[in-house]
LOFIGU-226490 format. One record per residue (C-alpha): residue in one letter; x, y, z; residue number from 1. Coordinates in nm, 2 decimals. Example, Ala and Ser with C-alpha at 12.3 -4.5 7.8 and 13.67 -1.06 7.14 Angstrom:
BEGIN
VEXTI type     c1     c2     c3 seq
VEXTI    A   1.23  -0.45   0.78   1
VEXTI    S   1.37  -0.11   0.71   2
END
This chain:
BEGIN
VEXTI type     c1     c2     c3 seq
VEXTI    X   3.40  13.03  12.66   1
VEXTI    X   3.75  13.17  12.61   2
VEXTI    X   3.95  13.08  12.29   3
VEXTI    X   4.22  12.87  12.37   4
VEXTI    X   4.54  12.86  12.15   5
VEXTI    X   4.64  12.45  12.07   6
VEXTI    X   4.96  12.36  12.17   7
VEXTI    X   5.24  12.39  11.89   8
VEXTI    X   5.30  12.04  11.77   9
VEXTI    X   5.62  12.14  11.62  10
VEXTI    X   5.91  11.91  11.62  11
VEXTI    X   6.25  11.93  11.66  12
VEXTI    X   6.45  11.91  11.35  13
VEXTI    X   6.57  11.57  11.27  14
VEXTI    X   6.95  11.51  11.40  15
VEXTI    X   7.24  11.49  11.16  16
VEXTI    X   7.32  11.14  11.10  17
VEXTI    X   7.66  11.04  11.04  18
VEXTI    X   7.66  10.62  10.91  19
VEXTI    X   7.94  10.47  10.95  20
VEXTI    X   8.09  10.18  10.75  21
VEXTI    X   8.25   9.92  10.91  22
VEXTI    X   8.46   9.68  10.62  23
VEXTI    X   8.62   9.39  10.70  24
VEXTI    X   8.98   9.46  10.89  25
VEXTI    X   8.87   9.82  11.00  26
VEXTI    X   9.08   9.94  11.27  27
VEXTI    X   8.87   9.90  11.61  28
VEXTI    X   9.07  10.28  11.73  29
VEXTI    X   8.91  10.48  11.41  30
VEXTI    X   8.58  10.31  11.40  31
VEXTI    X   8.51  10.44  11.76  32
VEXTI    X   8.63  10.75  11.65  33
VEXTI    X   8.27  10.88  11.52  34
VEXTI    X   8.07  10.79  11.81  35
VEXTI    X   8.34  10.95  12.07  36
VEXTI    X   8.31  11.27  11.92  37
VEXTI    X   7.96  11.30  11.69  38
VEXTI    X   7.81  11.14  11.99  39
VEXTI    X   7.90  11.35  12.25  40
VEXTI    X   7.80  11.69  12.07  41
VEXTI    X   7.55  11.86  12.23  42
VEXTI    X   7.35  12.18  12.21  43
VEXTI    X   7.39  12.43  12.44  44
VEXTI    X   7.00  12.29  12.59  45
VEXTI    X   7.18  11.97  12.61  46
VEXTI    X   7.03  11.78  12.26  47
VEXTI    X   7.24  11.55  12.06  48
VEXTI    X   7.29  11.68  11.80  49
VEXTI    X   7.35  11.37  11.60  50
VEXTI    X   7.33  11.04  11.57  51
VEXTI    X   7.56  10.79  11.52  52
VEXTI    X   7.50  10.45  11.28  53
VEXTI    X   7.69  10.19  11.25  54
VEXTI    X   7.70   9.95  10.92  55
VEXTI    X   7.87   9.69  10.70  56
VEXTI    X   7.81   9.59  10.32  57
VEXTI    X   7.67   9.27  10.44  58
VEXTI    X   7.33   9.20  10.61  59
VEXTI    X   7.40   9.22  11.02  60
VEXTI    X   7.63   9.00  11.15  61
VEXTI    X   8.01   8.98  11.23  62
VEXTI    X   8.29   9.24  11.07  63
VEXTI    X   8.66   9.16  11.10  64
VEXTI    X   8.86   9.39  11.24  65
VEXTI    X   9.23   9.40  11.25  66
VEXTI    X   9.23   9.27  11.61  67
VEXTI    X   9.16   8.99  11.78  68
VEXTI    X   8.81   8.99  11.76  69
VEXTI    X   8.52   9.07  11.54  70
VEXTI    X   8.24   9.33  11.64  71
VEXTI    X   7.87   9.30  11.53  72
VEXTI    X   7.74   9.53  11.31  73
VEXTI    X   7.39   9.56  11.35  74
VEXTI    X   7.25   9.71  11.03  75
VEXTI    X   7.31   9.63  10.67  76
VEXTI    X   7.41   9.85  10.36  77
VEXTI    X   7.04   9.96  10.33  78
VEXTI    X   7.20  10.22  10.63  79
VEXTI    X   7.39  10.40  10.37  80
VEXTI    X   7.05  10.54  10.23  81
VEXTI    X   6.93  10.74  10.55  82
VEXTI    X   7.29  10.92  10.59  83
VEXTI    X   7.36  11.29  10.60  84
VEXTI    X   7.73  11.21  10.63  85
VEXTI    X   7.87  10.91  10.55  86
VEXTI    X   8.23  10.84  10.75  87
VEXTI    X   8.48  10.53  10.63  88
VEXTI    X   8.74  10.44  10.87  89
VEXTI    X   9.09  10.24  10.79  90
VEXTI    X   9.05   9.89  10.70  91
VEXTI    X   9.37   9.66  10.65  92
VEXTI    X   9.16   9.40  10.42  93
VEXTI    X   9.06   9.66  10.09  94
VEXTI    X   9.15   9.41   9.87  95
VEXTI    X   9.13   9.57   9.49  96
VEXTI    X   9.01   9.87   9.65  97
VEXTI    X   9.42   9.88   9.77  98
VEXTI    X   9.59   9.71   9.50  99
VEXTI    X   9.39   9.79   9.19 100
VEXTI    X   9.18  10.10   9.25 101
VEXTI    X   8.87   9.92   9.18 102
VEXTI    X   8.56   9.85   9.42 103
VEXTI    X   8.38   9.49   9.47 104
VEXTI    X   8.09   9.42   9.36 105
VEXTI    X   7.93   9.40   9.69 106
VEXTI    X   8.10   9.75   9.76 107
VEXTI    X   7.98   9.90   9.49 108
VEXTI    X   7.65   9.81   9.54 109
VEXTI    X   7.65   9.94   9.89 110
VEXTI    X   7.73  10.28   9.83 111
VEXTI    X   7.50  10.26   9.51 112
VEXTI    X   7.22  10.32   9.75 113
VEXTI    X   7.41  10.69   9.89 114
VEXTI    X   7.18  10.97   9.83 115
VEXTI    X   7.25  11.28   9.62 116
VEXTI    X   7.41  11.52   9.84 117
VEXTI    X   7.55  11.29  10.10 118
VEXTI    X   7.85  11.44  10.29 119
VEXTI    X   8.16  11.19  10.29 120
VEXTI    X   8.45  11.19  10.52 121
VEXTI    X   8.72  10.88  10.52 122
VEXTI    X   9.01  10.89  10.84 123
VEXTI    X   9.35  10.76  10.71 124
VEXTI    X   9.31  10.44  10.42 125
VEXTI    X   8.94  10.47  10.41 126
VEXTI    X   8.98  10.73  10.17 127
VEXTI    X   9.11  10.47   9.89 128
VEXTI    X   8.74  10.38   9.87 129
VEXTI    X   8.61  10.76   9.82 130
VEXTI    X   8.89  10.72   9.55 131
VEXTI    X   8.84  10.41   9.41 132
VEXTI    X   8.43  10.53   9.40 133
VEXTI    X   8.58  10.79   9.20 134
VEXTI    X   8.47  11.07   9.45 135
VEXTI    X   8.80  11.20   9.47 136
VEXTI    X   8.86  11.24   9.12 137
VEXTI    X   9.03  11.60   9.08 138
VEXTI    X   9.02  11.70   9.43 139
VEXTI    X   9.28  11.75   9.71 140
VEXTI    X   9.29  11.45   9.92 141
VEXTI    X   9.55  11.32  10.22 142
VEXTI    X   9.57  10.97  10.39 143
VEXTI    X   9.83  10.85  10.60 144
VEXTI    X  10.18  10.98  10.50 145
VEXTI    X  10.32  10.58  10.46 146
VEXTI    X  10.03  10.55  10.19 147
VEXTI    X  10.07  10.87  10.06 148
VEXTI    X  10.30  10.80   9.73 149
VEXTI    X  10.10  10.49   9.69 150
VEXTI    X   9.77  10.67   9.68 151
VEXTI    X   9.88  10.88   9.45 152
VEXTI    X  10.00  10.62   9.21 153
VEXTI    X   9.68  10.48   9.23 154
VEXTI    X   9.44  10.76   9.20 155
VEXTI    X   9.71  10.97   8.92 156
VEXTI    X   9.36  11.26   8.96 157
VEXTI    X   9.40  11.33   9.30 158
VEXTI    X   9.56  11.60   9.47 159
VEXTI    X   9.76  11.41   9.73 160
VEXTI    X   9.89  11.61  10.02 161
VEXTI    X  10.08  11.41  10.24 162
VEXTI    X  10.16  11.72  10.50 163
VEXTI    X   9.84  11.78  10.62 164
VEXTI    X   9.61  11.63  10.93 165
VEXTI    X   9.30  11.66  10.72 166
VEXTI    X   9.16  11.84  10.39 167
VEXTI    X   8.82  11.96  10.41 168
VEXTI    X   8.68  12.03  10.06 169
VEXTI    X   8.31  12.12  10.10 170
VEXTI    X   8.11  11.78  10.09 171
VEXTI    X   8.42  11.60  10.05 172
VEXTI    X   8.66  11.56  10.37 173
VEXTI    X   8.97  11.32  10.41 174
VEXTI    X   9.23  11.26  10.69 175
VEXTI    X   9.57  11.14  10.77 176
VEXTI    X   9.59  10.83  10.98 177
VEXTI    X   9.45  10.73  11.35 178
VEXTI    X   9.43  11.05  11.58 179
VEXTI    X   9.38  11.29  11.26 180
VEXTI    X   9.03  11.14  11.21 181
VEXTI    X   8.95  11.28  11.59 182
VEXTI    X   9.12  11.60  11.47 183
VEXTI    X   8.90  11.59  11.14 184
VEXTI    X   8.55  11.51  11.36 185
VEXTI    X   8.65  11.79  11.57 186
VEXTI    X   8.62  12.02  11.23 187
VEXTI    X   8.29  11.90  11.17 188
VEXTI    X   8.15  11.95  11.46 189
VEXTI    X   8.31  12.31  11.45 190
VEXTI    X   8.19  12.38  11.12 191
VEXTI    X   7.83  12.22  11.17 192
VEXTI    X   7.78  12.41  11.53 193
VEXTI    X   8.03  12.66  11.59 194
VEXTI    X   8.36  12.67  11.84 195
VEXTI    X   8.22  12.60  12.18 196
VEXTI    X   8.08  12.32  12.13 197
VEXTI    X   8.34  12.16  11.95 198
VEXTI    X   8.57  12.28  12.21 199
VEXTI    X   8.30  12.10  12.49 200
VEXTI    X   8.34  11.80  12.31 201
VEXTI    X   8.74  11.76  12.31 202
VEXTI    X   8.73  11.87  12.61 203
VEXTI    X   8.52  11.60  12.74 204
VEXTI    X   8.75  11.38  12.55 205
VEXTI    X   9.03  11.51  12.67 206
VEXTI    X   9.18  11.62  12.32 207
VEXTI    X   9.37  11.93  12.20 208
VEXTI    X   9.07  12.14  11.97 209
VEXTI    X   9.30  12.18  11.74 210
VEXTI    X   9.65  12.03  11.68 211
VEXTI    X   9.96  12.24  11.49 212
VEXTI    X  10.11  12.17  11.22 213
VEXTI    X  10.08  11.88  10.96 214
VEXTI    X  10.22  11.50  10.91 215
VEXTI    X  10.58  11.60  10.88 216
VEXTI    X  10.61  11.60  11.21 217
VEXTI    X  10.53  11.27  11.32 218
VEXTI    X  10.75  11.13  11.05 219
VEXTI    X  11.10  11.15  11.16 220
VEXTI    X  11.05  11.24  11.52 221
VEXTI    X  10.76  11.16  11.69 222
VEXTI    X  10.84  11.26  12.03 223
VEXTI    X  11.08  11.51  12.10 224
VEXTI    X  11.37  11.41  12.32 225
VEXTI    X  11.23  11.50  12.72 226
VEXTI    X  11.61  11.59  12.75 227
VEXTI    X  11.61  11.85  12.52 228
VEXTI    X  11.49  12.19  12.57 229
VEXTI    X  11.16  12.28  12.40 230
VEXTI    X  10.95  12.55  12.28 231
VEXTI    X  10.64  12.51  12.50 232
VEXTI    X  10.70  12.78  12.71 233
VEXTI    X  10.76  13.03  12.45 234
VEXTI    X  10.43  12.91  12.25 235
VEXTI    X  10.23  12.97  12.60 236
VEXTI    X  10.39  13.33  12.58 237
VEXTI    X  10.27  13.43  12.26 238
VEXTI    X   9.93  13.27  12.35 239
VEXTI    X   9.92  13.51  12.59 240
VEXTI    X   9.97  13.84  12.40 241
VEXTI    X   9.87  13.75  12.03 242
VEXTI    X   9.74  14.10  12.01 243
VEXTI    X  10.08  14.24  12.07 244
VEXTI    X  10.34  14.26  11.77 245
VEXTI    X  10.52  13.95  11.89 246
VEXTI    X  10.92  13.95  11.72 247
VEXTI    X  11.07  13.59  11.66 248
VEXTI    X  11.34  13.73  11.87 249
VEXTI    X  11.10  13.75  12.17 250
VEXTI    X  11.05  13.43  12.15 251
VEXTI    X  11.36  13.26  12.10 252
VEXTI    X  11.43  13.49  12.42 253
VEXTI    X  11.16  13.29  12.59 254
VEXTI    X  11.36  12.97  12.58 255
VEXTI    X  11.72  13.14  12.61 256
VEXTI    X  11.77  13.00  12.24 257
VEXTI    X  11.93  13.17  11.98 258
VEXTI    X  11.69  13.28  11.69 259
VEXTI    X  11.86  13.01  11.49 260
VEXTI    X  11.84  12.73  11.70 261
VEXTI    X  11.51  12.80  11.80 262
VEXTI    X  11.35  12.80  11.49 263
VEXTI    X  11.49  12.48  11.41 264
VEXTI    X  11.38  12.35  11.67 265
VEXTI    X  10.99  12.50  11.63 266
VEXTI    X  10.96  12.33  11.34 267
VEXTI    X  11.10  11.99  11.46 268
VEXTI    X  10.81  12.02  11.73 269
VEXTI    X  10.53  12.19  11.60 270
VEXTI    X  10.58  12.10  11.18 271
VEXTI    X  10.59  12.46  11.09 272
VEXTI    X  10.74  12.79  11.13 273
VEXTI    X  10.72  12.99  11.42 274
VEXTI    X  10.56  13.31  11.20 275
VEXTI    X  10.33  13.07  11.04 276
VEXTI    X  10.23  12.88  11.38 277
VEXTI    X  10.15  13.27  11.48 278
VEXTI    X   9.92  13.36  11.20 279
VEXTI    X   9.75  13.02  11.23 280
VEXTI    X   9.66  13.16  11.65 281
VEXTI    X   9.59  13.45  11.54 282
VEXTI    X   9.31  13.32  11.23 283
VEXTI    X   9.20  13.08  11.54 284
VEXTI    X   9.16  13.37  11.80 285
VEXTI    X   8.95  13.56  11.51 286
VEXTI    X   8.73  13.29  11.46 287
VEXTI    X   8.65  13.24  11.80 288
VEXTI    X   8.57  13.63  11.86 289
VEXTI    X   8.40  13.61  11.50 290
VEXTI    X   8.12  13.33  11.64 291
VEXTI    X   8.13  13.45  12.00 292
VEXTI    X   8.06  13.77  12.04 293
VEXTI    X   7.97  14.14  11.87 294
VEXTI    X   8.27  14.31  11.84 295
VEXTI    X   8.37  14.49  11.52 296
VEXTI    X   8.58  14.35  11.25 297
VEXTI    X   8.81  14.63  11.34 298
VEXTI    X   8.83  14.55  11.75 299
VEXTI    X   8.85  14.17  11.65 300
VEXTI    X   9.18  14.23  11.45 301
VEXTI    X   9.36  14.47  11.66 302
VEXTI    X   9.29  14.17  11.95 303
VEXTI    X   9.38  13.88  11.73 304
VEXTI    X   9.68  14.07  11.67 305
VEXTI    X   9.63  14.14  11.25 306
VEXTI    X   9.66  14.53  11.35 307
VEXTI    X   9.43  14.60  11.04 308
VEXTI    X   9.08  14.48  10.95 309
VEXTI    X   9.25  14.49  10.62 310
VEXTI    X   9.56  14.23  10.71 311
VEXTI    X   9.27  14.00  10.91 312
VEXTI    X   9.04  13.97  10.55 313
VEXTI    X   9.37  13.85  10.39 314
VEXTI    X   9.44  13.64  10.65 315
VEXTI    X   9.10  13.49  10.68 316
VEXTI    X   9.06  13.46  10.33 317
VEXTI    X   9.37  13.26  10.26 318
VEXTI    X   9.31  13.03  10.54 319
VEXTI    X   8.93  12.96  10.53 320
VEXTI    X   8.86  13.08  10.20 321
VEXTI    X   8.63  13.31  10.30 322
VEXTI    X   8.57  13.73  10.46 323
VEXTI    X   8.52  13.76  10.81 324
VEXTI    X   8.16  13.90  10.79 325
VEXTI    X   8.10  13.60  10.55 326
VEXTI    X   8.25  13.38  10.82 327
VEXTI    X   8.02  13.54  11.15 328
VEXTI    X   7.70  13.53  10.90 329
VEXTI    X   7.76  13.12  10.87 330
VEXTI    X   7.89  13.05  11.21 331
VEXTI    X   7.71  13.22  11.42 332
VEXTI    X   7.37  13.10  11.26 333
VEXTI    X   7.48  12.77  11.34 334
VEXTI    X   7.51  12.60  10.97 335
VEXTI    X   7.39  12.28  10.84 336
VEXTI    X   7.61  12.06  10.52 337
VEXTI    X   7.46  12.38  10.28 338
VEXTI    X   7.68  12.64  10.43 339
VEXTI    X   8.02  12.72  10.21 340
VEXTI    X   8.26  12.51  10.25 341
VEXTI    X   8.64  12.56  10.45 342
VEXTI    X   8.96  12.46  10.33 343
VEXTI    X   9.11  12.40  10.64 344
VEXTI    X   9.46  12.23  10.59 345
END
């Protein structure tokens, strides 16, 4: 009788899980923020590729929001435990966390039960309880930019930044307020899986991949006056030829602005210069070429428009932290929480 080979009974690896935690007066737009994006990540065969918990530091029942109405958490702290990441959305009702830097009891207890080696992430206030756990001690941190100087008065060890959507700083990753938590996910699921299927997912939600510039420009003038000329047309022009030298002059020209005036008015719409919103393309086109396909460090530079392989390591370097054959090696072998970490500001 011919030998028969058993079926493999491997299994799939286990998905990421991301928990989480729901405190009294969280804001109802953030807390859905995880599920939106973790939960519509899949692989290219169509898997999840994680899975999305919900908590409170109570046993099940109803958490407060900040709304008319309360949700119902089904699981209890004892949730915290089983995470790979754990994610705090804002909460209007932080109590001492807010005014004194101090956790509860009851919070402290909860994420007592975190295991070594948990990722943590906080969108807009929720980072006051990373800082108040004293996870943020001596890091670089941002929240909301009308908590920032308040934030930093509280936590005197943390590197506020109050111009940035997010800060990711390895197993430690905080954002600015609202929309900036969609903008840090986004991240995650980039750094955890690679471009395109972070790009899937905002797609599906209908989401820029990755927004310009910081906080500074939602501060004094959120939306730019329709009457007013803009610079979209000239930012779609340099899209289109970022491996060409591209002159600030050529695209002022674009919007039949003087040099002067258009830079001024760049920044007021994008948060940043127009030479830095060019190197910040061109590090995005390299990445993308770096995960997606097998051209040369060389070819990849000349089309992201760094000329050099030289200029592109710089580049890379000073924006991610790390070389681009150090970048392709992680990204394209699909990393889990132990690659290295970005700083991606």
């Amino acid at each position: 009788m011919p030998e028969t080979t058993p079926a493999s009974s491997a299994e799939p690896p286990p998905r990421h899980r991301v928990v989480v935690l729901a405190l009294d007066g969280v804001l109802p737009f953030e807390l859905g923020i995880p599920q939106r994006i973790f939960g519509r990540a899949r692989s290219p065969e169509g898997a999840r590729l994680y899975d999305v918990i919900t908590c409170s530091i109570r046993p099940p029942g109803p958490v407060r929001t900040d709304a008319d109405f309360d949700i119902l958490v089904e699981n209890g702290p004892e949730a915290l435990a089983t995470a790979d990441t754990i994610l705090i959305p804002a909460s209007y009702e932080l109590g001492p966390v807010y005014e004194e830097g101090r956790l509860t009891d009851e919070l402290a207890a909860a994420l007592a039960l975190l295991r070594l080696g948990t990722r943590l992430v906080s969108i807009c206030t929720g980072g006051y309880v990373l800082a108040a756990a004293g996870f943020l001690d001596g890091r670089p941190a941002s929240t909301h930019w009308s908590s920032a100087a308040h934030f930093q008065r509280t936590f005197p060890r943390i590197k506020v930044d109050a111009d940035v959507l997010f800060i990711d700083d390895g197993d430690v990753l905080t954002s600015a307020g609202v929309a900036a938590g969609i903008d840090l996910c986004l991240h995650i699921v980039r750094r955890d899986h690679g471009t395109a299927i972070a790009n899937d997912v905002a797609r599906r939600t209908v989401v820029p991949p990755h927004r310009d510039g910081g906080q500074a420009q939602y501060i004094q003038r959120p939306v730019p006056d329709a009457q007013l000329a803009t610079t979209t047309t000239a930012r779609a022009w340099a899209l289109a030829r970022l491996h060409e030298p591209i002159q600030l002059r050529d695209m002022a020209e674009q919007e039949s602005m003087s040099v002067r005036t258009f830079t001024r008015r760049f920044r007021e719409e994008a948060g940043i210069s127009p030479g830095q919103w060019l190197v910040r393309q061109r590090v995005e086109r390299a990445r993308h070429l770096l995960e997606a396909t097998d051209l040369s460090v060389d070819l990849i530079a000349r089309n992201a428009g760094f000329g050099t392989a030289q200029s592109m390591r710089q580049h890379l370097q000073a924006a991610l932290g790390v070389s681009p054959t150090v970048y392709r090696r992680t990204f394209r072998a699909l990393p889990t929480k132990e690659a290295p970490a970005l700083r991606t500001v």
